[in-house]
Steps between C-alpha positions, in 0.01 A plus 500: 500500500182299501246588749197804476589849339616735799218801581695734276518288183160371569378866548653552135340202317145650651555838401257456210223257541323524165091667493339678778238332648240655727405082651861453622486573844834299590755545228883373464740624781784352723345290771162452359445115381152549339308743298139597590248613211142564589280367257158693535323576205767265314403277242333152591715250442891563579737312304851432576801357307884452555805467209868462582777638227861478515591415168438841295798660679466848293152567571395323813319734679292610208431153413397366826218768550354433131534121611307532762284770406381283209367203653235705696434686203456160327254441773251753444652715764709899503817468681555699746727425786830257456711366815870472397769251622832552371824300567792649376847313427684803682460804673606739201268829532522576152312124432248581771398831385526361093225242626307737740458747273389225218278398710313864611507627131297194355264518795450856486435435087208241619414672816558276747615552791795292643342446891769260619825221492808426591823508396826399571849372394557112429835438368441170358309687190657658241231704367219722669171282557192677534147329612216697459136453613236699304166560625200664386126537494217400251119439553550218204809225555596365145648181541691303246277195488209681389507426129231353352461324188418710207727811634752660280859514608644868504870573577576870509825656406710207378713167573820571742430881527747436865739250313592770252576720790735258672648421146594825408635608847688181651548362194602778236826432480403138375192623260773743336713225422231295340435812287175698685594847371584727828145723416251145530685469810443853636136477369487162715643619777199771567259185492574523844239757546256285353523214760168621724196394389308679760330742168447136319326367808308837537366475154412147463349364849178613425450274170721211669386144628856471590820688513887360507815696487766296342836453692757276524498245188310782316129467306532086481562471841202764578268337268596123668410691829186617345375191362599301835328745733144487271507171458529572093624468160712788353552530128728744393646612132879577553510759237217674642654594840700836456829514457679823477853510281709599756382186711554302212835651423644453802328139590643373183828616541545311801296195459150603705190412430267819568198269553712327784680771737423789730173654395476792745286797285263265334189431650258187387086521519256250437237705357113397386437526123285759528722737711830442249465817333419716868779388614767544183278869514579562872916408463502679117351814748778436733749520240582117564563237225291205497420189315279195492722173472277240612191304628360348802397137447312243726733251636393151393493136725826397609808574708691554143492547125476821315145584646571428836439777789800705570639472147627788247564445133729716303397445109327184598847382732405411829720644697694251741565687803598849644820599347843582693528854453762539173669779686615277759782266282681898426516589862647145554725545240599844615592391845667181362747729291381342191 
């Protein structure tokens, strides 16, 4: 029935609450609407960012923490305490405690601490939604307008590292059909654990003039993001950004451009010239793939045109506008019964 989680179920979904954390002095329990964290001797600057996800019905809970998570890492900032609202589309406990304990594991794996929410039951849904907020300290914010002309582009890890993921789980029934042997897929699958780029973030922030974590409508969207919030001009070499054969497998089997859909795991960094090789040095020490696929350019006179501020070339192609997400037209056609 819709309506808040009784005291029982509630009691069950809090039961594990991801990290310890010594500044939490009001955590989650029944009848508390707000979480307290004293922040002496914290960091300077506290940064604070919120992601929705419904869509990625396997792995939800795992994928709304790394969501989350990432954009403060992206920010120059450690993670460390998430607020969680979850609607559910019934009161099943089995679908509660699947999420919960999604939830608590990933946190744990970051540790962060999950201080607060809510949750309840809203038939009208037919899938478990999950909105996290992420925050964390840093005595250096990163923003994503900070490139400056000159900086290499860096993009660790690969193209669609979360894409894969979602392939290979909601969709491997339709990737086997259009021929991605059954071990690509179970290889694919695992990128799942691959989503956080909290270790990425870690390893590059020092070196960075800016940091972006690409998301929805994957590294083109990012870089368009990128370029608007600088006030610059991208150029980027398509066969330079990474590509792994299990993303490509699966994108071409069902029609996806990697360059174009969820990007979850990768993490772009402008990055001056003369720092390129510290910071390929600091991920390579971190055990984290990364590659330079591009340059910063000064944006020329003009509200448009190939040099104009905000834009991003791909092999010289300017690219038009953010793309719709290429996973989107498969859910459609999923729920249309196509």
């Amino acid at each position: 029935m819709t309506g808040k989680l009784g005291p029982d179920a509630l009691a069950a979904a809090l039961a594990a609450t991801g990290a310890a954390d010594g500044a939490v002095t009001q955590g989650p329990a029944y009848g508390e609407d707000a979480a307290a964290i004293d922040l002496t001797g914290a960091g300077e600057t506290l940064v604070v960012a919120a992601d929705p996800l419904s869509l990625a019905a396997e792995s939800v809970g795992t994928l709304a923490v790394h969501v989350a998570c990432n954009d403060v890492a992206a920010s120059g900032a450690d993670p460390r305490w998430l607020t969680h609202t979850l609607f559910l589309p019934d009161d099943d406990p089995a679908r509660l405690r699947t999420v919960a304990d999604q939830v608590d594991a990933t946190a744990r794996d970051l540790g962060v601490a999950v201080v607060g929410g809510h949750t309840e039951v809203l038939d009208a849904l037919d899938r478990p939604l999950c909105s996290m907020t992420a925050l964390g300290t840093t005595d250096r914010f990163v923003s994503s307008g900070g490139t400056e002309p000159g900086d290499r582009l860096l993009l660790t890890k690969g193209a669609a590292i979360e894409a894969t993921a979602i392939l290979a789980t909601d969709f491997r029934e339709e990737c086997r059909e259009a021929g991605v042997p059954a071990a690509t897929l179970d290889a694919a699958a695992g990128f799942l654990e691959e989503v956080s780029v909290v270790p990425d973030a870690a390893a590059v922030r020092d070196a960075a003039t800016a940091l972006h974590d690409p998301t929805e409508g994957g590294v083109a969207t990012a870089l368009l993001e990128m370029a608007s919030a600088s006030e610059t001009v991208l150029a980027v070499e398509r066969d330079a950004v990474p590509v792994r054969p299990e993303t490509r497998a699966c994108c071409d089997a069902l029609g996806v451009d990697p360059l174009a859909t969820f990007g979850s795991g990768a993490l772009l960094a402008a990055v001056p010239p003369e720092r390129v090789e510290d910071a390929l040095g600091a991920l390579d020490a971190a055990g984290i793939e990364g590659a330079a696929i591009g340059v910063v350019e000064s944006a020329e006179g003009g509200e448009s045109g190939d040099g104009a501020a905000g834009t991003v070339r791909i092999d010289g192609e300017p690219l038009a506008g953010p793309p719709r997400d290429e996973l989107y037209p498969l859910w459609e056609a999923r729920e249309a019964g196509e």
